[in-house]
N, C-alpha and C positions, 0 to 999 in steps of 0.2 A: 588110385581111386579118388574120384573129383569129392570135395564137400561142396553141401551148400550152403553159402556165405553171403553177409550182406554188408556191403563196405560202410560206415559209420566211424562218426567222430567218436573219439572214448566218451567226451560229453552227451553224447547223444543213444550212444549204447548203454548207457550208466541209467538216461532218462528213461530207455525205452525197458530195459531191463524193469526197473520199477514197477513202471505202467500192468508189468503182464504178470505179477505177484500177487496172490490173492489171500483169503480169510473166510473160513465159515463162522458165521455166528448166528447163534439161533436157529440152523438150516439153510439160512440164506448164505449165497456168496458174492463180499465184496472186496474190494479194494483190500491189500494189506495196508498198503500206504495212502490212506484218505486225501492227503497234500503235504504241502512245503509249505513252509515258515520262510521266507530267502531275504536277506540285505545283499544286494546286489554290488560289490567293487570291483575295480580294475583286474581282481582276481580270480574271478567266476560270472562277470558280467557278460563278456565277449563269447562265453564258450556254452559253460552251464544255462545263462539266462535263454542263448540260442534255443537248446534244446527242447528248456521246459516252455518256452511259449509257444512252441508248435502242439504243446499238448494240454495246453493249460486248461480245455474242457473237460478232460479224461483226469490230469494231474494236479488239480487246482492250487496254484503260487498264492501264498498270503502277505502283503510286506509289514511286517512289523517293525516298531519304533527304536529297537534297540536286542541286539544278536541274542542277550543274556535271557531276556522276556519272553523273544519268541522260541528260543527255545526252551526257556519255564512251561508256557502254554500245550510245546508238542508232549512235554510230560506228564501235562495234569492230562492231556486226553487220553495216554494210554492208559493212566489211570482208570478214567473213568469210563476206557472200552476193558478194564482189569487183561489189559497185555493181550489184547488178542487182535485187534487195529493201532496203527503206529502212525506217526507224522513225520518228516523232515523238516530238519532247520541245518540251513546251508547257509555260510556266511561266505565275505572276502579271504581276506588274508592277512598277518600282523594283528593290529586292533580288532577288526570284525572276527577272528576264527579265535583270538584268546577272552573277547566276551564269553563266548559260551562255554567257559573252562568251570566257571560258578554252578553253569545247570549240568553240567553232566558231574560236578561232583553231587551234585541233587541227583542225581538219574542212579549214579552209581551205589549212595549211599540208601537208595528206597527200595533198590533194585527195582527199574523201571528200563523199560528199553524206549530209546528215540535212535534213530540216526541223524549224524552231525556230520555233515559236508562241508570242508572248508577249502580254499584255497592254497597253494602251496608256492614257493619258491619253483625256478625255472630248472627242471631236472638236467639240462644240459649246463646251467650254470655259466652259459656264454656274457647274459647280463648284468652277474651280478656285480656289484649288491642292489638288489631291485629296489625301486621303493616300499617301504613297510617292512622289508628283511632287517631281521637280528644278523651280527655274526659273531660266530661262536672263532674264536683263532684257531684251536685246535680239534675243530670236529666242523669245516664245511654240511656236513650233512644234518647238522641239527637245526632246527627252525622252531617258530613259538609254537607249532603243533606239535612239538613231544611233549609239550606238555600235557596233554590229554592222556597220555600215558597212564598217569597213575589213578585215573578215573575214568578208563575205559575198558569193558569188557574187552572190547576187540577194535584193532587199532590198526591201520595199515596208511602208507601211503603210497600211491597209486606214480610209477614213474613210469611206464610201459602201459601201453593201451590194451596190450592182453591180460594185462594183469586184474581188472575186474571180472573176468571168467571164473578166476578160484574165490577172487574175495569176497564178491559183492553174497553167493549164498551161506560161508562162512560167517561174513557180519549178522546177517537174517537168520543164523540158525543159533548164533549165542543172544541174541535179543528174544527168542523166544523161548531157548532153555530156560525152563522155570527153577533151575538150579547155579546157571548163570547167566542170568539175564539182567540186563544192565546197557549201557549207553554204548554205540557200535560207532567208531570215527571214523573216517574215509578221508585222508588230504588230498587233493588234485594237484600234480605237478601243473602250472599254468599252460607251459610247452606241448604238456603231453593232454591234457585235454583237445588241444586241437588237429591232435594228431587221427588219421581215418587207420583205419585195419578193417581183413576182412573175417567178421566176426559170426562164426557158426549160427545159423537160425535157428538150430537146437535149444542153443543158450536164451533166447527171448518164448521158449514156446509160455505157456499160460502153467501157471504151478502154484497149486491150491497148499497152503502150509496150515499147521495145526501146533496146538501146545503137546508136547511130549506129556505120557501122562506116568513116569520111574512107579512099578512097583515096588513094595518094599521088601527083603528078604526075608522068605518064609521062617526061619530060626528067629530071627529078629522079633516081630509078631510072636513070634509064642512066649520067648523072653517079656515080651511088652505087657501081653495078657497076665503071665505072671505075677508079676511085676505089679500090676492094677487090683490086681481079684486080692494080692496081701494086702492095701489101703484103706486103713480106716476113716480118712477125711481127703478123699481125694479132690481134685480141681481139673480143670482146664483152662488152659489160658487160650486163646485165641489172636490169631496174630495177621496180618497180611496175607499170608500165604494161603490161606483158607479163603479168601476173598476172591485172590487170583487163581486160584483150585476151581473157582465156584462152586466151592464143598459149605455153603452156608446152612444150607437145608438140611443136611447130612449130619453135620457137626451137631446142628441144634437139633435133631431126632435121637442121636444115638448120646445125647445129654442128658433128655428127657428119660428116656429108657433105660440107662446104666444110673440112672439119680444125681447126677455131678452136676455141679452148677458152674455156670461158664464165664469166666471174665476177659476182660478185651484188652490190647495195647492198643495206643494212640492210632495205628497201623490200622491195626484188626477192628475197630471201632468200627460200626456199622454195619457188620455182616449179622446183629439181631437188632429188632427192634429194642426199645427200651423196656418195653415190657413183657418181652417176652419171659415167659414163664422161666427160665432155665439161665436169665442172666441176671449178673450182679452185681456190674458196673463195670467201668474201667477201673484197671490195677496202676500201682507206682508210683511214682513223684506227681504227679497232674491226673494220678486217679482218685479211686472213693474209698472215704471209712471202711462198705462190706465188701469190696475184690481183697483190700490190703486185712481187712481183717480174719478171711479166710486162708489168706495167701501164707499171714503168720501162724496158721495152726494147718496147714492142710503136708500131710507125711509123703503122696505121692502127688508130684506135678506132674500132667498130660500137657505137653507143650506143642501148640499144631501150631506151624507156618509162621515163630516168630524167631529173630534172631536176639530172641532174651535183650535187647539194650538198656542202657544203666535209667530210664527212666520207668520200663518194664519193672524192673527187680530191686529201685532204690537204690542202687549201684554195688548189689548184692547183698543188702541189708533186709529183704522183705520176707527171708524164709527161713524156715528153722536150719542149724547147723547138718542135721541128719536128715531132711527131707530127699529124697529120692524123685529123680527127673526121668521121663519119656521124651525123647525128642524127636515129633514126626515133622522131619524138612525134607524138603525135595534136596535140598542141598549139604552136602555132607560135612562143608565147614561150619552152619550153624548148628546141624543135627549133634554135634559131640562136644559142645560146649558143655562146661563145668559136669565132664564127667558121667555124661545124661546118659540112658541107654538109646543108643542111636539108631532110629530104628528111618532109614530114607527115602523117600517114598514122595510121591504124589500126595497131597492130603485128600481127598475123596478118594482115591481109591487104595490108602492104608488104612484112613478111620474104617470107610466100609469092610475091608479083611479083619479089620481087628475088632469089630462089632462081630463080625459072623464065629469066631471062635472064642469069645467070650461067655458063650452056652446062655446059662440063664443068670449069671451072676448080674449084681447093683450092688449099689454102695447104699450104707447105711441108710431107710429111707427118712431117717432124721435130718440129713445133711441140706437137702434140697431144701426144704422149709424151712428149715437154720438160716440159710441163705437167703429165701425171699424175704424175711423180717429183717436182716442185716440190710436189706437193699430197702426196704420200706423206710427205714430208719433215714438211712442216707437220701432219700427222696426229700423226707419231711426237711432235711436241712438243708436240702435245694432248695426249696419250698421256701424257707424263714429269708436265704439269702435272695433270692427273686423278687420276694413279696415286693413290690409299688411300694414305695414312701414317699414323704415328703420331704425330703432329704437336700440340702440344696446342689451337692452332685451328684448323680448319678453313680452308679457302681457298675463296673465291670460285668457282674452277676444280675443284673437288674437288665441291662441292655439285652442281653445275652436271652432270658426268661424273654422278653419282648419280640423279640427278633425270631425266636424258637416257636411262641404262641401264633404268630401271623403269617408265618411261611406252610407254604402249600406240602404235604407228603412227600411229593416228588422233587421238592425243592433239596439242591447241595449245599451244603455249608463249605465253605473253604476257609481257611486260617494256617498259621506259617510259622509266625515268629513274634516276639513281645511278649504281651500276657494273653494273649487271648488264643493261643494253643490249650496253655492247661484250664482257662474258665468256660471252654467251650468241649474240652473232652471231658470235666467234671461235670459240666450243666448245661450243655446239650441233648433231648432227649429225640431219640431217633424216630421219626414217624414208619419210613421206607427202610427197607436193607438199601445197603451201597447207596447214603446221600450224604457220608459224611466225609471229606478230604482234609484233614489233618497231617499236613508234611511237615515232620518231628525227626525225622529220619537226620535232614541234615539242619533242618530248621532255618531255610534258607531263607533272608529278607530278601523281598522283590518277588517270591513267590506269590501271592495271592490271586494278586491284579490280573495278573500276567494266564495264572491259572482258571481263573474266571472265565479267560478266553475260549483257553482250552476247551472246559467242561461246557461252554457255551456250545463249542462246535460239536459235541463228540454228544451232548444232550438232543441238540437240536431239536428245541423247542419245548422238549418233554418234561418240563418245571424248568425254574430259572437259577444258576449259580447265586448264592448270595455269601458275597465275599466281606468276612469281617477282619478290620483291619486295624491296626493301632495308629496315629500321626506321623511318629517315625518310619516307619515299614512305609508307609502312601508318600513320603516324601522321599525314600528311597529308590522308589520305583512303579511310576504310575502312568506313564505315558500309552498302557495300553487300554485307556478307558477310550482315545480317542481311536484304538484299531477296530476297539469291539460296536463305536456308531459307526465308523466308516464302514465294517462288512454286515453290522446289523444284528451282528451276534452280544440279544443285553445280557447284561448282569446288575445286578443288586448289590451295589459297596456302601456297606456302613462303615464310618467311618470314628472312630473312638480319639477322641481328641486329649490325653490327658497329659501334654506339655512336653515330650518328649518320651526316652526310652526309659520308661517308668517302672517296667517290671526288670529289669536291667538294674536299675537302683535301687529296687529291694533287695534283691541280689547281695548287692553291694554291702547298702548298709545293714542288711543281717547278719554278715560277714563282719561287724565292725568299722568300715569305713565309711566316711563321712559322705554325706552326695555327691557326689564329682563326676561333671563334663556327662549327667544322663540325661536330667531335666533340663529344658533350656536355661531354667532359671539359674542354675548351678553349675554353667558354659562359661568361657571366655567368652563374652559379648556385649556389645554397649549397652542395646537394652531391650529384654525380651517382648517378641510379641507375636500373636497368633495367629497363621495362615488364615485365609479366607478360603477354606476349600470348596464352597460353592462355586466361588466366583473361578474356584482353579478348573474345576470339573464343567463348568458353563461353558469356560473359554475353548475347553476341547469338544463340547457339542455334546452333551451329556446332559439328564436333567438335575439339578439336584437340590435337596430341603435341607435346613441347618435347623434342629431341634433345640426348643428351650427347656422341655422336661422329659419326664417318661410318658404322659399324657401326648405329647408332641411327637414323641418316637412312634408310637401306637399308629398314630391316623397317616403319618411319613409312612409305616412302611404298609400300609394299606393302600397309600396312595400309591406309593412304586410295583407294586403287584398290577397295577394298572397301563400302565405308563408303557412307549413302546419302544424304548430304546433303553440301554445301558441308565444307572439313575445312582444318585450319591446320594447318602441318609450319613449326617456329620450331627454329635453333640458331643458337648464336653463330660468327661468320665475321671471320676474317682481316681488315682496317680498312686494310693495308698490301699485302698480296701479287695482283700481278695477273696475267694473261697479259698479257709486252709486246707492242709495237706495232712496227711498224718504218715508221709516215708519218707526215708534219710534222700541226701542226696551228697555224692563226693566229690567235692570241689577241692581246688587248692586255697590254702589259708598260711597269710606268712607265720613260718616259723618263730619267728621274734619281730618285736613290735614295742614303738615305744607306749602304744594308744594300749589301754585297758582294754577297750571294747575287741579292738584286734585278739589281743591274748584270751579272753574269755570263750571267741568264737574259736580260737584255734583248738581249746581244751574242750571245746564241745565236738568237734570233728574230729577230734582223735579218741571221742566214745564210739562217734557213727561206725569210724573204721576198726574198733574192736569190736562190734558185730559182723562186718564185712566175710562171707564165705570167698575162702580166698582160691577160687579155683578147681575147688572140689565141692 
């Protein structure tokens, strides 16, 4: 019995393959995969770049500046499509495929899905050692792409041209599990790319994919309810996974209604506005006075769509020893942390089962209003920390109020790593649901810039990224301000100049140790001094304003709300003044020391970890 076949390059079945993958959102249907991110080498140039330029109106190529960035970029978009449209980022092979080993452990630790196409050694091995191959003595078959191994959901390398028949919807089906979903890698043997086979037309028909939506087990739920309806000061925490549920609406109805008041991880930030009635701040290390202060008296935790992480929970210091946990994940390895009842599921359609047989019960109706003066309170000392002074540097907190006052509703925030994760999920106040991108997860520098991109593309034009960034972090990794004038896609980077990696050296020296190698000042170097990042930002075709006060920041970022391309807002920022904290956090601290300061902080971190719930 004859098939029908259409003879293709594996590179070109892989392209076309793509092409005919689709996405509902909103009712409409588009593209699963919107484009490619590509650095083109001797490794995918000849074969892969073939392919996609014959489609480059249907599959749009992007070239980014460097493998690590652009695939930063394809992750902040599935962010900001919340996993339901995806990008490619395909590099060479050697250097270009072990760049991207940095974003997919970002991809893997946020659980975000991207596919990563990289290059591979010659499967017949006739030329080796090729240029750019490792060799391993005692295992020919290892190459620098196992390394993606351990931060990849789903990992294959393609040595047979038929062999993207099974894999390629296996990769697409673990990047959209919302149980495991995460970064999907594909190695192209160089040889076997350009090898034709004839490949069933079955395999290219058109194939509409959707997020799986796991209900949760009926017994489960009823234990849950139980479970709740005994609670005298219950909570919820809100995490990721209720963003990418698109259970936000949900969440915060059946909060209002049961009386619980809802606080956020770094993650889950954004899925309420600030004011909404039912929330009461971020929780943890870089959250507020009233999440952590309800967190420490609340007996049952409602935990939807987060994976608890130690800036969540203080590194298990933020709750009573006897408080009892719910844990609604889609994923069953978060869901049964520290003992919780695991109850796994979709979050919208477990909160919804678990709303509908909860009868008429609420929780205390003291608690809810307990809660919004806990959160008024912590307003006002946003508020104290914000207020404009006349201060001769600026503060972290000050920029932060400014930057937040002048941006549009629809406008995203973005932020990564240094200080301005926790000053921006402490005093950040949300206009819009889903504008705030806080990647904490792995806390990756070189994220920002790079992500800006992203949410540029994946907004398209619907408010503008505005990307706040520390000097270190933009000197880390900036080369994609001049991607984002070259394809037009702006963003808004402020940039916080305060000498180095300064919240790093808090760090440090709250720890006991003296400033070392954070601030440039306190670097091996002849003799320090301060980028010009206008002039760096200029040179790649960007526009950009260097502030002298807060006064200066004000009318800069009024004036870049105007502006028509990508735009740089730089002043120098406070190196010492933060908004405090009030939860532990568990670092390592030397056990002996000659330095007092050393011993002092170690005998204070071995109080923290006598509150630590160890597990249970």
């Amino acid at each position: 019995m004859s098939r029908n076949t259409v003879r293709l390059t594996m590179a070109q079945a892989l392209v076309r393959y793509l092409c005919n993958q689709f996405t509902e959102i909103d009712g409409e249907r588009l593209p699963l995969f919107a484009g490619v991110f590509g650095i083109f080498g001797h490794g995918n140039v000849t074969c892969l770049s073939e392919a996609l330029e014959a489609v480059q109106d249907q599959l749009p190529t992007w070239r980014g500046q460097n493998e690590q960035s652009m695939a930063l970029a394809a992750i902040a978009f599935a962010k900001a499509k919340r996993r339901r449209q995806l990008m490619v980022a395909a590099a060479s092979i050697g250097p270009g495929a072990i760049n991207m080993v940095t974003a997919a452990g970002t991809a893997h630790a946020n659980r975000l899905p991207v596919l990563l196409i990289a290059g591979d050694t010659f499967a017949n091995r006739i030329p080796d050692p090729v240029l750019q191959q490792v060799e391993h003595f005692n295992d020919p078959t290892v190459t620098v792409n196992d390394a993606f191994k351990p931060v990849s959901r789903y990992w294959d390398r393609i040595t047979l041209p038929e062999q993207i028949i099974s894999s390629l919807p296996q990769a697409i089906a673990a990047m959209l599990d919302p149980a495991d979903c995460g970064p999907a890698f594909i190695g192209l043997a160089q040889d076997t790319q350009e090898v034709a086979f004839d490949y069933p037309v079955a395999f290219f028909e058109p194939t509409v994919w959707s997020v799986p939506r796991p209900r949760a087990d009926s017994r489960k739920l009823a234990e849950a309810a139980t479970l709740l309806k005994s609670a005298k000061k219950p909570l919820i925490i809100s995490g990721g996974g209720v963003r990418y549920s698109l259970a936000e609406e949900k969440v915060a109805e059946f909060a209002i209604r049961r009386g619980i008041p809802i606080v956020e991880t770094i993650a889950g930030k954004g899925a309420l506005t600030h004011n909404h009635p039912a929330h009461a701040g971020p929780i943890g290390i870089v959250g507020s006075t009233s999440a952590n202060a309800l967190a420490a008296e609340a007996d049952v935790i409602l935990a939807i769509g987060t994976r608890l992480q130690d800036f969540t929970t203080g590194s298990w210091t933020a709750f009573r020893q006897d408080t009892k946990f719910i844990s609604i994940n889609a994923a069953r390895f978060d869901a049964v942390k520290h003992r919780a009842l695991a109850v796994v599921g979709d979050a919208l359609e477990t909160v919804t089962e678990l709303d509908e047989i909860l009868g008429e019960w609420t929780a205390d109706p003291a608690l809810l209003p307990k809660a919004q003066s806990l959160f008024a309170d912590w307003n006002k000392l946003l508020d104290q920390h914000q207020t404009i002074t006349n201060g001769p540097i600026p503060t972290y907190a000050q920029v932060i109020g400014i930057v937040n006052e002048t941006s549009k509703p629809n406008d995203t925030v973005i932020a990564a790593a240094g200080g301005t994760p926790g000053e921006v999920t402490k005093g950040w106040r949300v206009k819009d649901p889903n504008t705030f991108d806080c990647e904490f997860g792995f806390s990756c520098m070189g994220y920002e810039i790079a992500a800006g991109w992203g949410h540029a593309m994946a907004k398209a034009g619907d408010g503008t990224p505005i990307v706040m960034i520390g000097d270190g972090t933009y000197m880390m990794m900036n080369s994609d301000i001049y991607s984002t004038v070259l394809s037009g896609h702006k963003m808004i980077v402020v940039v916080c100049d305060n000498g180095g990696y300064a919240v790093i050296n808090r760090l440090q020296q709250f720890k006991g140790v003296p400033g070392f190698n954070n601030l440039i000042k306190d670097c091996r170097v002849k003799e320090p001094f301060a980028v010009d990042f206008v002039k760096h930002a200029e040179s790649m075709g960007a526009l950009a304003r260097r502030c002298e006060s807060l006064a200066d920041l004000k009318t800069a970022m009024e004036w870049a709300q105007t502006t028509d391309r990508t735009t740089i807002v730089t002043l120098v920022t406070d190196a010492y003044a933060w908004v405090p904290g009030d939860a532990d956090w568990d670092v390592g601290v030397p056990e002996v020391s000659d330095r007092e300061s050393v011993r002092q902080a170690r005998a204070d971190q071995e109080k923290i970890r006598a509150k630590q719930r160890v597990g249970v």
